[in-house]
VOBA-1610 file (N, C-alpha, C; in pm, whole numbers, padded with zeros to 5 digits, always signed):
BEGIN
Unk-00651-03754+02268Unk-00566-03744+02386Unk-00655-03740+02511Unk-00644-03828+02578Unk-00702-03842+02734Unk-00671-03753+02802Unk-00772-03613+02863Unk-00788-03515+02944Unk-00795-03375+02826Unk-00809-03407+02720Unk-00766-03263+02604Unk-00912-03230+02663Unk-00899-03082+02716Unk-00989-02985+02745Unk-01081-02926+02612Unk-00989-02950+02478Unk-01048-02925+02384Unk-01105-03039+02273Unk-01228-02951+02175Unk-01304-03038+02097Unk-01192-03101+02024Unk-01178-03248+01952Unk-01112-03301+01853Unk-01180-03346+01766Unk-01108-03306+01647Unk-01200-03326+01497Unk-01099-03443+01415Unk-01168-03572+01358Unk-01081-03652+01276Unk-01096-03659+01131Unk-01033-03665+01040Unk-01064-03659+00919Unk-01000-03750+00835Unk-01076-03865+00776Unk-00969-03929+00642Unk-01000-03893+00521Unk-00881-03840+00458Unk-00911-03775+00302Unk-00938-03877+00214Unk-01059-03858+00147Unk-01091-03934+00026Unk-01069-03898-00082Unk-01046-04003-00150Unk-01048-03991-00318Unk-01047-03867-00365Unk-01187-03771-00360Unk-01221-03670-00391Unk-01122-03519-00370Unk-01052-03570-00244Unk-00966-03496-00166Unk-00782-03492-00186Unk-00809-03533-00254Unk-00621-03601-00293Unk-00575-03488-00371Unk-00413-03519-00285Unk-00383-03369-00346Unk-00478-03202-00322Unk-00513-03234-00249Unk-00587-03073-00239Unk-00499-02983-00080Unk-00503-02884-00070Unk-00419-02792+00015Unk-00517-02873+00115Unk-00410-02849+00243Unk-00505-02904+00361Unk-00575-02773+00409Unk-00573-02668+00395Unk-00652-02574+00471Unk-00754-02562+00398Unk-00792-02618+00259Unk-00921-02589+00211Unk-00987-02700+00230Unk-00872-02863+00283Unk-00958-02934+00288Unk-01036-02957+00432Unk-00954-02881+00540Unk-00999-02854+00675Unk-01099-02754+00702Unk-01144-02711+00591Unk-01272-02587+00639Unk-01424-02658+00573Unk-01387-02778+00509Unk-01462-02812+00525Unk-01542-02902+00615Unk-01479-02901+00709Unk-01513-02971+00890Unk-01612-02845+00948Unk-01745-02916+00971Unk-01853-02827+01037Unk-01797-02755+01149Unk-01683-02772+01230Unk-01675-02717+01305Unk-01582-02601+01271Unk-01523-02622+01116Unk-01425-02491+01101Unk-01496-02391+01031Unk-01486-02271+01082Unk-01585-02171+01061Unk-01503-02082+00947Unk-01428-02118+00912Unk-01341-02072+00795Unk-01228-02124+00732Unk-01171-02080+00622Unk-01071-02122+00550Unk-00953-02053+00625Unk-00937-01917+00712Unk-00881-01826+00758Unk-00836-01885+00965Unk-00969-01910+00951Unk-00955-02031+01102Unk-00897-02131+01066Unk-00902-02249+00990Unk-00818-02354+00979Unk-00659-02315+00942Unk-00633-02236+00917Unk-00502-02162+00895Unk-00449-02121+01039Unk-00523-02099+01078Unk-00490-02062+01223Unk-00489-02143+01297Unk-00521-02233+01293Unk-00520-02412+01382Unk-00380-02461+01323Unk-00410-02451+01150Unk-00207-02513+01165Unk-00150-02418+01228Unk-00128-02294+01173Unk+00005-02230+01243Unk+00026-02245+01387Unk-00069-02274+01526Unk-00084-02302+01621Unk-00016-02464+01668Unk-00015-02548+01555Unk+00045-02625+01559Unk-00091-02790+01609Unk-00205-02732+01586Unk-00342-02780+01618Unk-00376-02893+01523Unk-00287-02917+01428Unk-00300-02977+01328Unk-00248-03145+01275Unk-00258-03215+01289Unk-00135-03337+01293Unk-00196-03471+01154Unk-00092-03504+01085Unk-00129-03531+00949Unk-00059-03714+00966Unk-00138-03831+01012Unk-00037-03949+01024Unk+00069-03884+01131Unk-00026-03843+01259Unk+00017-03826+01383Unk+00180-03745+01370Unk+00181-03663+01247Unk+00248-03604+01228Unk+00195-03432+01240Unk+00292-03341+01325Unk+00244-03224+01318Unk+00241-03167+01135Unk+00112-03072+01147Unk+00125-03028+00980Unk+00224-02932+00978Unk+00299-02925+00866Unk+00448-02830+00851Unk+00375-02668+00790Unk+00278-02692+00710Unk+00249-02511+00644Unk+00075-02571+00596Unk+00033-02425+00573Unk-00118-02437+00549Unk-00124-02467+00417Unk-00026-02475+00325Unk-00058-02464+00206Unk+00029-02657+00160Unk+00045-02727+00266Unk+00095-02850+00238Unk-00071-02892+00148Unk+00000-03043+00090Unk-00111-03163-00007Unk-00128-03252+00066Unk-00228-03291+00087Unk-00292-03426+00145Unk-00301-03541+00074Unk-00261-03643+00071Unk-00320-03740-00005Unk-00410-03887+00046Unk-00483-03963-00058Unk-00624-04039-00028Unk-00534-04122+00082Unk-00649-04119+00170Unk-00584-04198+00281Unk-00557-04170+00434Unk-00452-04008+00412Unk-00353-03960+00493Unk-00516-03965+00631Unk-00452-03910+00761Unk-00536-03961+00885Unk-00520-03818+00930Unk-00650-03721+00935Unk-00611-03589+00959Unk-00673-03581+01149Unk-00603-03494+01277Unk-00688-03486+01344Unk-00673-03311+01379Unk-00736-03279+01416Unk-00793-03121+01428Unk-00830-03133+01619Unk-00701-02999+01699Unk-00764-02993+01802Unk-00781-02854+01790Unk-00917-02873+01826Unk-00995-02746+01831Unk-00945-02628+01965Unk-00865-02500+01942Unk-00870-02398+02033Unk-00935-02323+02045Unk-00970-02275+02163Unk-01060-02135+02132Unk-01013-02008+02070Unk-01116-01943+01999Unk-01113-01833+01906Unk-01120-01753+02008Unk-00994-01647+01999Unk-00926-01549+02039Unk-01042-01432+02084Unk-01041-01395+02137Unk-01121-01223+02206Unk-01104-01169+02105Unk-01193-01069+02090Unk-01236-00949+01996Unk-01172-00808+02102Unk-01139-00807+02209Unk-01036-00702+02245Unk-00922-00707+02297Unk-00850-00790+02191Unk-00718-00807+02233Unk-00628-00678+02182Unk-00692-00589+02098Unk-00629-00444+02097Unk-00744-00339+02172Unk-00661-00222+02190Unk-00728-00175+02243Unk-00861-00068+02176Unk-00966-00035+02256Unk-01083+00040+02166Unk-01023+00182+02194Unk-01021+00292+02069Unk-00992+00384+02100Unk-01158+00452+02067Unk-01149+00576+02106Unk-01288+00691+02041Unk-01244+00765+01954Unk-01276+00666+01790Unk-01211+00764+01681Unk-01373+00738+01633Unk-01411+00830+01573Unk-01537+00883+01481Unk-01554+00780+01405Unk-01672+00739+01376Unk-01700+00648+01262Unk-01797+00717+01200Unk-01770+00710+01034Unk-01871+00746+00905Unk-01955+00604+00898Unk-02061+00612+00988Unk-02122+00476+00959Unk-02284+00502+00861Unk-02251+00431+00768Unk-02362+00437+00656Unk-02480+00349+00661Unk-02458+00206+00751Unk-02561+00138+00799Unk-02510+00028+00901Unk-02636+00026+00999Unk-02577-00088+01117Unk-02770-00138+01115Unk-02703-00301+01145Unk-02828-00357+01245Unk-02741-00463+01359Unk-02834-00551+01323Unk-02745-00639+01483Unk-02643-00753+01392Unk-02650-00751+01267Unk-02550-00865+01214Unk-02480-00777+01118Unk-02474-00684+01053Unk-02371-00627+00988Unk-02303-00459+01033Unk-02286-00368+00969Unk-02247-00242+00940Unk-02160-00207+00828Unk-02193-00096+00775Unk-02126-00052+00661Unk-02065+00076+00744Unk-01903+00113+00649Unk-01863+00207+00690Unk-01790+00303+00651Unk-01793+00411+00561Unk-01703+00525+00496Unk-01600+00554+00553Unk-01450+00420+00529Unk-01345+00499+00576Unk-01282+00581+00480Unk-01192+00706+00589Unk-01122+00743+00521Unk-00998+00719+00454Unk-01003+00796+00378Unk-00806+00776+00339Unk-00708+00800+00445Unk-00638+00723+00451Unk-00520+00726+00560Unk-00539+00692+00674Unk-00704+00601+00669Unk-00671+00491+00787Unk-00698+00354+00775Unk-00556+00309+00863Unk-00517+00160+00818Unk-00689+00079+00870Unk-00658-00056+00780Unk-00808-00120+00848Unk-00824-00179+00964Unk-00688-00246+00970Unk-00641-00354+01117Unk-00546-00334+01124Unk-00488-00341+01259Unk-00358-00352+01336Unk-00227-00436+01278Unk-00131-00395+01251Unk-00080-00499+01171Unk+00099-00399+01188Unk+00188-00435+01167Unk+00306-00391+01180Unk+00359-00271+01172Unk+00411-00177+01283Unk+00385-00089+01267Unk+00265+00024+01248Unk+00147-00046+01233Unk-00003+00023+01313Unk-00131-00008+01373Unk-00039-00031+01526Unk-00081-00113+01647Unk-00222-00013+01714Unk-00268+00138+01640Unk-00330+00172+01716Unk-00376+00280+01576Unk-00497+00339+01594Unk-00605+00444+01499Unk-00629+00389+01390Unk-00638+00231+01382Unk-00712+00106+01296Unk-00808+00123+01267Unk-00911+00122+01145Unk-01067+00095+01214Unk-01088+00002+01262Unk-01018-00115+01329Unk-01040-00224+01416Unk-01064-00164+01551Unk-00935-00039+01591Unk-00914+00022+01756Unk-01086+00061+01709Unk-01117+00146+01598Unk-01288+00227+01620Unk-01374+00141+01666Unk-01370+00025+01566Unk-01496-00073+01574Unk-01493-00132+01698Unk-01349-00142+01817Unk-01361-00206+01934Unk-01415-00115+02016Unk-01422+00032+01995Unk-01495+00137+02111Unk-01645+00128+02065Unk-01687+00100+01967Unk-01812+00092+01880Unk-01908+00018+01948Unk-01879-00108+01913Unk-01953-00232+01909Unk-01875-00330+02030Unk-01798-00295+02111Unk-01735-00413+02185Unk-01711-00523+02127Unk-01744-00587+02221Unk-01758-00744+02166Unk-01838-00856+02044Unk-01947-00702+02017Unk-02018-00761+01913Unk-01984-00774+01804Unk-01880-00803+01768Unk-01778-00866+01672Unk-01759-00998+01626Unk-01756-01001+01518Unk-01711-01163+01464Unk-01554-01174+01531Unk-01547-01337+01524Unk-01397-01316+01584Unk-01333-01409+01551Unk-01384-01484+01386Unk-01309-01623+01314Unk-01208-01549+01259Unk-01162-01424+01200Unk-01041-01389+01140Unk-00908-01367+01241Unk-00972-01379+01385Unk-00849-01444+01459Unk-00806-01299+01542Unk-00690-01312+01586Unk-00640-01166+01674Unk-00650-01064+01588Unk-00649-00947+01622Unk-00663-00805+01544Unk-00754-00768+01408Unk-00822-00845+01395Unk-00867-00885+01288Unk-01035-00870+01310Unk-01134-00820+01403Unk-01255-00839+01467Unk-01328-00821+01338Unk-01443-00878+01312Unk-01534-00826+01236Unk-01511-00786+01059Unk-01364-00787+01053Unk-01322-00764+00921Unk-01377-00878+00850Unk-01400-00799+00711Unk-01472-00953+00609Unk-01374-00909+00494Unk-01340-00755+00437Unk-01252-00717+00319Unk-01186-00621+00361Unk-01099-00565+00281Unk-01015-00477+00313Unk-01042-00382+00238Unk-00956-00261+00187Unk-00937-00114+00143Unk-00769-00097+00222Unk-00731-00077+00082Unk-00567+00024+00096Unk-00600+00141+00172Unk-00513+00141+00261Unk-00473+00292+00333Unk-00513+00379+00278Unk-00462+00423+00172Unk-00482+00553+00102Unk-00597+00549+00015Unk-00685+00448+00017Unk-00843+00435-00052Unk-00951+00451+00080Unk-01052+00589-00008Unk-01142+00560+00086Unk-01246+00541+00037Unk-01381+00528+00130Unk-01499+00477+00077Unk-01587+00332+00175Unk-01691+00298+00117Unk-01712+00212+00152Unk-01657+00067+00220Unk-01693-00030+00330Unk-01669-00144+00365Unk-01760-00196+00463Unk-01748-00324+00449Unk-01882-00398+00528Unk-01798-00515+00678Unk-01867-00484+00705Unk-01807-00516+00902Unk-01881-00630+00937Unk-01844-00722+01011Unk-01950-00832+01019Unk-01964-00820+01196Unk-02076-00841+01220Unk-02085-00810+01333Unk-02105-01020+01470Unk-02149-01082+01352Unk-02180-01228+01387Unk-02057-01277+01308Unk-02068-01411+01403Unk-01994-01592+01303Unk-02069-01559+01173Unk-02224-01582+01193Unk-02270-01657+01070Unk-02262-01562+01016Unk-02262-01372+01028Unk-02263-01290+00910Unk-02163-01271+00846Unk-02060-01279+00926Unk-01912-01288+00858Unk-01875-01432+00702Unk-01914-01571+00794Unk-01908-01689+00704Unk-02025-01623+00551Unk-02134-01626+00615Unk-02205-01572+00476Unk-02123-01485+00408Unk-02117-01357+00458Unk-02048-01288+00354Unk-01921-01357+00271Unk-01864-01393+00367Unk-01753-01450+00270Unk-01736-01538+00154Unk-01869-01618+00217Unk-01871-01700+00089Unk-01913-01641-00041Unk-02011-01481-00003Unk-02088-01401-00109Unk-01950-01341-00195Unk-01860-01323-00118Unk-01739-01271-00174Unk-01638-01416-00250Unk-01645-01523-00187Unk-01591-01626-00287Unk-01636-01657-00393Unk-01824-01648-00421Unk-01873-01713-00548Unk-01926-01543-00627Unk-01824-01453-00569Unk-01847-01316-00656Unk-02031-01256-00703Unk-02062-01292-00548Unk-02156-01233-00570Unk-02234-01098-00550Unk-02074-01012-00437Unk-02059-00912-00392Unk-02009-00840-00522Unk-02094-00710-00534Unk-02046-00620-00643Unk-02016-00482-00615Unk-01900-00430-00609Unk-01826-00319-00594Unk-01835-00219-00706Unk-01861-00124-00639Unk-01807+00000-00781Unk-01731+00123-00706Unk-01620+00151-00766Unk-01505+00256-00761Unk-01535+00385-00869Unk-01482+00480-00814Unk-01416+00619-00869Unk-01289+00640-00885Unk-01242+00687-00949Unk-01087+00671-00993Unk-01094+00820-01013Unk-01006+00904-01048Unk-00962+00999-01135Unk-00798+00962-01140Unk-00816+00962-01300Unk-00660+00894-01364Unk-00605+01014-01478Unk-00472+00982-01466Unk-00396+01030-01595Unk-00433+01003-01725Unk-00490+01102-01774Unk-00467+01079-01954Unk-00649+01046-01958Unk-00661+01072-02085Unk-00759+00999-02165Unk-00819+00873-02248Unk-00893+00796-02183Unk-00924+00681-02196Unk-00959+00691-02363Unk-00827+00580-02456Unk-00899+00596-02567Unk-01050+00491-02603Unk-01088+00393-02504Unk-01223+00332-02507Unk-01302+00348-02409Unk-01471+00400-02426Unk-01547+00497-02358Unk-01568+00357-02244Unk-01571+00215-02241Unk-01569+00122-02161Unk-01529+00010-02287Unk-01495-00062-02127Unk-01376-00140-02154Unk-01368-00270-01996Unk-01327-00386-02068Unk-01319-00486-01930Unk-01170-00521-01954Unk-01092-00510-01884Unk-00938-00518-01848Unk-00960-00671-01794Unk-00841-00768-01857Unk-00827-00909-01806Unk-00730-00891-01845Unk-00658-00904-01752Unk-00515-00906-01697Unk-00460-00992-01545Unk-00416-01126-01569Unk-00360-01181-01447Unk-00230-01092-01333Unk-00259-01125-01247Unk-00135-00997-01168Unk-00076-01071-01051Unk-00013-01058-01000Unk+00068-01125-00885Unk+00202-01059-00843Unk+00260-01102-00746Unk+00404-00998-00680Unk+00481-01027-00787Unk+00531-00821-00786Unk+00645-00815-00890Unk+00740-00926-00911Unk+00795-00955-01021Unk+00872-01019-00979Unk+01036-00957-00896Unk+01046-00856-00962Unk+01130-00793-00904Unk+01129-00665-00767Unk+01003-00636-00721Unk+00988-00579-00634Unk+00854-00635-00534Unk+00875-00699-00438Unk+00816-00774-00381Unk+00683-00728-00319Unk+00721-00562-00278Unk+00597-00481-00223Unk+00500-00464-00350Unk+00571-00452-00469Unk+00443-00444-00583Unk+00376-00539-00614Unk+00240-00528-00686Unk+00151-00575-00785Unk+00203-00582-00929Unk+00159-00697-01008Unk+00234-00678-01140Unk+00165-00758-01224Unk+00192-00752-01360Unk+00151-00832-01462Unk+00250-00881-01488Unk+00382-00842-01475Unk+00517-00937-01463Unk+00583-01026-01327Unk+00482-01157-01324Unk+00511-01202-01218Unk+00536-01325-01250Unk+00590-01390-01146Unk+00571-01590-01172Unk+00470-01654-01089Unk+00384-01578-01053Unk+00290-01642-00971Unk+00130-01538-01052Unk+00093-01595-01140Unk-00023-01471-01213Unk-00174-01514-01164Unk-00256-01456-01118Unk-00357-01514-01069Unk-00497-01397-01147Unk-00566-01497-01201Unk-00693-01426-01279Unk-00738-01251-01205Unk-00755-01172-01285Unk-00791-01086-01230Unk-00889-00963-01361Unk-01030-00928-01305Unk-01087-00899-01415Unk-01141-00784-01351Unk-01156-00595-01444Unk-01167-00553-01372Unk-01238-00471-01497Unk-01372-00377-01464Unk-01457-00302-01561Unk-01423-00208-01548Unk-01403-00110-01652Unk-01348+00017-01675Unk-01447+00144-01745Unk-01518+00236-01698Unk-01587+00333-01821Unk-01586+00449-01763Unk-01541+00550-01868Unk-01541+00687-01843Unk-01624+00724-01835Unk-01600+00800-01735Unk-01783+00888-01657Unk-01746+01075-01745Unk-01649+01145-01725Unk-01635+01216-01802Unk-01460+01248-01814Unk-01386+01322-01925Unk-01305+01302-01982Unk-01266+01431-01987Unk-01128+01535-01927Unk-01065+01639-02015Unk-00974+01590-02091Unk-00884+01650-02160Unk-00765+01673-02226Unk-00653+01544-02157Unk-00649+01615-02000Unk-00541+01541-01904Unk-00577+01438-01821Unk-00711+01442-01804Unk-00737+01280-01685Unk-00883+01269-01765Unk-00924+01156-01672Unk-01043+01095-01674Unk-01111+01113-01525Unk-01238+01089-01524Unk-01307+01038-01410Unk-01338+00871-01465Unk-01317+00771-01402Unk-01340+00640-01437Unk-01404+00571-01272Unk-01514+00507-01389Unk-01610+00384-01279Unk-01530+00282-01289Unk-01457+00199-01195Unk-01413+00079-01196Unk-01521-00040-01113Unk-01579-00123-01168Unk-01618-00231-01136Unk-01559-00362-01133Unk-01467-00414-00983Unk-01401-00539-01000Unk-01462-00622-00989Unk-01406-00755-01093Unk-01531-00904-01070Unk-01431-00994-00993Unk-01275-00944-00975Unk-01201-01028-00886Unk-01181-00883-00732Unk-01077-01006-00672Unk-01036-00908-00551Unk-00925-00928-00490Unk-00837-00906-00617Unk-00682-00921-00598Unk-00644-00780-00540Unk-00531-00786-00452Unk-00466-00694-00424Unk-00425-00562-00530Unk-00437-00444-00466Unk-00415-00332-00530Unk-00486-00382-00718Unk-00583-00416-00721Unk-00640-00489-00846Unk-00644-00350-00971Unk-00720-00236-00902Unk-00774-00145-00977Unk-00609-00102-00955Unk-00555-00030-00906Unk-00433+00024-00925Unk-00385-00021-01081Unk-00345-00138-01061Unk-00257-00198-01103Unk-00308-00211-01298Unk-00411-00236-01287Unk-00514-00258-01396Unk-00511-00118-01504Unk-00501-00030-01390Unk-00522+00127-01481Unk-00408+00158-01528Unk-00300+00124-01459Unk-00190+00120-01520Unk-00122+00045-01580Unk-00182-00070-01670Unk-00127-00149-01750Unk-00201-00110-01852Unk-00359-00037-01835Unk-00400+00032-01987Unk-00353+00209-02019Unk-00252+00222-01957Unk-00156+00342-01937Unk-00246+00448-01868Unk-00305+00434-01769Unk-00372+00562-01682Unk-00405+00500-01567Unk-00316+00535-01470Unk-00259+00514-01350Unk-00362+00612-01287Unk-00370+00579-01154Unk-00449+00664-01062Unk-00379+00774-01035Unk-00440+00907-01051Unk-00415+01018-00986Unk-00364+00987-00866Unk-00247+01053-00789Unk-00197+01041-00623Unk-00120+00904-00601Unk-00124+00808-00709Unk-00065+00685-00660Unk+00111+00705-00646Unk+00156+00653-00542Unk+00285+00683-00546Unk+00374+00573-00575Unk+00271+00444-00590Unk+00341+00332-00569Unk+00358+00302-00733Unk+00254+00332-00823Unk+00247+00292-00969Unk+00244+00380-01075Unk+00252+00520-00982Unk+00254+00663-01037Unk+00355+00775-01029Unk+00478+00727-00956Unk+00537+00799-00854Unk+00601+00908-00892Unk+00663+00907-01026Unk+00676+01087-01117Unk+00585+01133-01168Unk+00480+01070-01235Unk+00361+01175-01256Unk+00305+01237-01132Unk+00289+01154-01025Unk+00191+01218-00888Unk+00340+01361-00848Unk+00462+01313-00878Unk+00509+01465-00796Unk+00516+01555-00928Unk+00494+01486-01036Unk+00504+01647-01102Unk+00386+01727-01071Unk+00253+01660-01065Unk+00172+01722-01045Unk+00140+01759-00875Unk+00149+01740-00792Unk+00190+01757-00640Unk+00272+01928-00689Unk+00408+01896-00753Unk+00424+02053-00771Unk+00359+02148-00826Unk+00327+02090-00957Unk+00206+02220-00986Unk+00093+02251-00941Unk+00057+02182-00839Unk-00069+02201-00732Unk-00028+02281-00655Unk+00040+02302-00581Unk+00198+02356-00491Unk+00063+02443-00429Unk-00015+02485-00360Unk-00049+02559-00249Unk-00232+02494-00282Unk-00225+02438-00393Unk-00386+02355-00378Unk-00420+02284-00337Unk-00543+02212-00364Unk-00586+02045-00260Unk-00482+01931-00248Unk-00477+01917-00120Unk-00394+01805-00079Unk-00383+01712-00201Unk-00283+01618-00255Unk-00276+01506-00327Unk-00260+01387-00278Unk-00347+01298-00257Unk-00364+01139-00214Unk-00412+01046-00356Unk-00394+00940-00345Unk-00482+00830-00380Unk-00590+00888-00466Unk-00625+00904-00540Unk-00769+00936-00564Unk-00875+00799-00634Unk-00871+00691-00520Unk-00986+00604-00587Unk-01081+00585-00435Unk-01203+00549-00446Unk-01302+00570-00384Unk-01377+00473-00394Unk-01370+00394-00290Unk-01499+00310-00316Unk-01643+00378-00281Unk-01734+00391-00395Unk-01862+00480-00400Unk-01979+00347-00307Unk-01976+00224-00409Unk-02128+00128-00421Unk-02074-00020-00329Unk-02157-00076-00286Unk-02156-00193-00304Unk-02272-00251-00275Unk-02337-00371-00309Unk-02436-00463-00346Unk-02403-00598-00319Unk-02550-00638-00238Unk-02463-00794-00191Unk-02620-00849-00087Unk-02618-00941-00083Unk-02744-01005+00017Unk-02745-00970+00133Unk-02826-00941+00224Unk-02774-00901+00366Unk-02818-01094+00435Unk-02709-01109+00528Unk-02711-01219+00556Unk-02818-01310+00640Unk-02858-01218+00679Unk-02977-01254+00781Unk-03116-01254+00705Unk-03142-01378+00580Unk-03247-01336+00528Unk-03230-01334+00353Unk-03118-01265+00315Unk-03067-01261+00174Unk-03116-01220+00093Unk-03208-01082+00156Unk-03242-00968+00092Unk-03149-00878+00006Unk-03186-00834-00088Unk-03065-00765-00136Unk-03028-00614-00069Unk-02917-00558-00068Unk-02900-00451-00031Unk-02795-00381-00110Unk-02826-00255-00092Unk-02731-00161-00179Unk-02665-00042-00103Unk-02595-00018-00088Unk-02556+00141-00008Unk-02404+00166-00082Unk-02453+00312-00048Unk-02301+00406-00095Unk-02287+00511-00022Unk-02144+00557-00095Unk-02113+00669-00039Unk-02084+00800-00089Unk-02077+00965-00064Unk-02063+01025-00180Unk-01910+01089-00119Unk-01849+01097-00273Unk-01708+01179-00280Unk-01653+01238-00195Unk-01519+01179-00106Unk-01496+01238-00006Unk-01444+01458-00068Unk-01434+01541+00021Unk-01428+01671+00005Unk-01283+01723-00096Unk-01214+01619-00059Unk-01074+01661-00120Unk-01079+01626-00271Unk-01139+01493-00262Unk-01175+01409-00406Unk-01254+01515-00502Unk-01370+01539-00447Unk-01424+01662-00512Unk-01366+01788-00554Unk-01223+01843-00493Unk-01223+01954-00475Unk-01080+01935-00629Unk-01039+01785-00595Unk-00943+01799-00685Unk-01002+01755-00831Unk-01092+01703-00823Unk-01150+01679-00950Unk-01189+01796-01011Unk-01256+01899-00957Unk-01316+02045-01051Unk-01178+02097-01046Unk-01022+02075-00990Unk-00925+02168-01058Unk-00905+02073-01148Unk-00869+01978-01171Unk-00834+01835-01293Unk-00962+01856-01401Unk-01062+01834-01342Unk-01208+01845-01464Unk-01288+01944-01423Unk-01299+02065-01437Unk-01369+02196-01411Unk-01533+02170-01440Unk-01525+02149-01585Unk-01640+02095-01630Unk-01727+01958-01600Unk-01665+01864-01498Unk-01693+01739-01480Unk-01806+01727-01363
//
């Protein structure tokens, strides 16, 4: 278009390319800095397929079709606002940070919690020194953590540290390890759970192994120590499906301690018989994670130790543990 203020990208799909989603086949254009950015160019409407606007990110291309890409600019990194909430920061340089959130705070801004994000932290933090390909509200995020999980997460502070990581997280080269304390006694001392999972079919907010949409999901399981009534369990995921470990522990019948979503009469029977003891949440934790640091692809390792409550409810659950 004669006078477009912005870059234009053209693309004809080949052979190789047929039939493939157009947003995976649009990130591979040097100029798309993600699979998450080209998603954001269709929905913008940036997208036009045989001078046709593209209808959804998840349309098929086929050999031939005439793709063009107008490039917008990527959104500000303070389009919410920075508040001064405390950060548990476990490591920073100039391209990453690691960070011990807690339980019960959301990661990004998102419906209904427009503000005490660790996005609002990381914008009083670091300003602008934020990645900013995951688009509005979204600064610097590379993974997530459920609300009610705390523990470890890694922040990207660059383009290129963010793209690296992600890709470290597509070809699973990022390795996570969790704490659990669950219901019941694990009858195998370890164990690898493969189990596909996807939305309930009947309850849309859940995770499930009864779904019509099942997507691989593999997750390591071993008891660290064991009473009568729970476990302490290491979970190591090799995928990074939603609510993965939840969902996993409770299809080998030991559900997370505090879960309300996959636990929801065991957590209040026991909520009552706690009745004036440690708070009851969630009890999974991301402890480890391991992964290249991007600048260089040194390896790195950091963790975190047991938040106070986690501890406090584990010696009433496992005295001896």
């Amino acid at each position: 278009m004669t006078g477009d203020p912005y870059k234009v990208l053209f693309l004809a799909v080949a052979d190789t390319m047929n039939e493939s989603r157009l947003d995976i086949v649009l990130q591979e254009l040097p100029d798309i800095l993600s699979r998450r950015h080209a998603q954001r160019l269709i929905e913008e409407g940036c997208v036009r397929i045989n001078d046709r606007v593209a209808a959804k990110k998840s349309q098929h291309v086929a050999t031939g079709d005439r793709i063009r890409v107008r490039l917008t600019p990527l959104p500000a990194v303070d389009s919410f606002a920075a508040q001064a909430i405390p950060l548990d920061i476990v490591y920073e340089d100039d391209h990453i940070l690691a960070v011990n959130k807690p339980a019960g705070m959301v990661v990004h801004p998102s419906a209904g919690h427009s503000s005490n994000t660790l996005v609002n932290a990381l914008l009083y933090h670091c300003g602008q020194c934020l990645s900013n390909i995951q688009g509005q509200g979204r600064p610097g995020i590379v993974h997530r953590l459920d609300k009610a999980t705390s523990g470890i997460l890694l922040v990207a502070k660059t383009n290129q540290a963010h793209i690296d990581l992600q890709r470290q997280f597509a070809q699973r080269l990022v390795h996570k390890s969790y704490l659990a304390l669950v219901f019941g006694r694990l009858k195998q001392q370890e164990q690898t759970i493969d189990c596909p999972i996807g939305r309930d079919n009947r309850e849309r907010k859940r995770i499930s192994w009864h779904t019509r949409h099942p997507r691989q999901a593999q997750t390591h399981v071993r008891s660290v120590y064991a009473a009568d009534r729970y476990t302490l369990v290491e979970a190591r995921p090799k995928t990074g499906r939603t609510h993965q470990i939840r969902v996993h522990l409770k299809y080998i019948g030991h559900p997370v301690v505090g879960d309300t979503v996959y636990a929801a009469r065991r957590t209040r029977l026991l909520a009552g018989a706690l009745s004036g003891g440690p708070d009851l949440r969630l009890m999974l934790h991301s402890r480890a994670i391991h992964f290249l640091h991007p600048n260089g692809h040194r390896p790195v390792e950091l963790s975190c130790p047991l938040p106070e409550d986690f501890q406090s409810l584990q010696e009433t659950l496992l005295p001896h543990g």
